[in-house]
N, C-alpha and C positions, 0 to 999 in steps of 0.2 A: 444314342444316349437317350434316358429317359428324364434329366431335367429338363432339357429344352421345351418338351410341347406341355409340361406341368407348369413351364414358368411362361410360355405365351399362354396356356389357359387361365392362371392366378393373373395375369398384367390387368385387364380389365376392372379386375376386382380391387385391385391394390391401387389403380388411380381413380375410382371411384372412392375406395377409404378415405385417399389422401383430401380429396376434394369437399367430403361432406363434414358438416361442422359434428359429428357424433360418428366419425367414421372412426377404425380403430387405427390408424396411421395417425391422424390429428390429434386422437386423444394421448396416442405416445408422445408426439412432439410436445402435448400441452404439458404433460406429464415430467417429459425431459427439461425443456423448461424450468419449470418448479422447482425441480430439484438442482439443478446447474446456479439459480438464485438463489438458491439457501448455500449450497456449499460456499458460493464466494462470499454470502453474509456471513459465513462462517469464518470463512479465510481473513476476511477486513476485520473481525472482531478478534482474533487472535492478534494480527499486522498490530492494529491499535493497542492494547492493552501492553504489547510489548515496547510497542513507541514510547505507550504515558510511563510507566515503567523505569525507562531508560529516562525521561525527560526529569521525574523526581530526581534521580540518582545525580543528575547534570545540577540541577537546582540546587538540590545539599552540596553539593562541592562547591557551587560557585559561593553562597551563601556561608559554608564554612573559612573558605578564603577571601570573602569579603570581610568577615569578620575579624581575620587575623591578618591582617592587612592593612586594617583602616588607623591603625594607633601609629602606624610606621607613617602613612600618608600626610597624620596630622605634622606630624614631626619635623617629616622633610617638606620644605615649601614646594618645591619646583618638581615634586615627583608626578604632580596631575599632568600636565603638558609632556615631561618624559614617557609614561605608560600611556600617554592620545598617541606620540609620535611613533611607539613599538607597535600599536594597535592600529594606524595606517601601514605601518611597512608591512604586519604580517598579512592584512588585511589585501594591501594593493599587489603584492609581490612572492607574499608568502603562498606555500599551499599550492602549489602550481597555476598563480596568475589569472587571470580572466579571456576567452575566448569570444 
């Protein structure tokens, strides 16, 4: 075969590249690098945006059913201690429990 003695003639030169700081091995790794850090800045800035997103949408609904909620609370006395007691059970028990 004629890659064998092409690829023990190139070895030399290819750990030489890798070794010098302007070699062209180091400039790809620097290079790959670079761009491996942008894609994932890229990835966390979509992740995020979709999180804040979701976290409004969680905020208007809580904020809309606190709303409509609060006239029933005054009303009823003993409904705060009731809704703490539903909010440990779901909390300690619900949801699949703690591990």
């Amino acid at each position: 075969m004629v890659i064998a003695p092409i690829a023990a003639a190139a070895a030399p030169t290819v750990v030489a590249s890798a070794t010098e700081d302007d070699g062209l091995i180091n400039k790809l790794f620097k290079i790959g690098i670079l761009a491996g850090g942008l894609v994932l800045l890229a990835i966390s800035i979509v992740i995020l945006s979709w999180l804040i997103e979701i976290g409004s949408i969680v905020g208007a609904v809580f904020d809309i059913l606190s709303i409509g909620l609060s006239p029933i609370a005054m009303n009823i006395p003993l409904i705060g201690p009731f809704i703490t007691a539903i909010t440990f059970g779901l909390s300690a028990f619900g949801w699949g429990g703690r591990k």
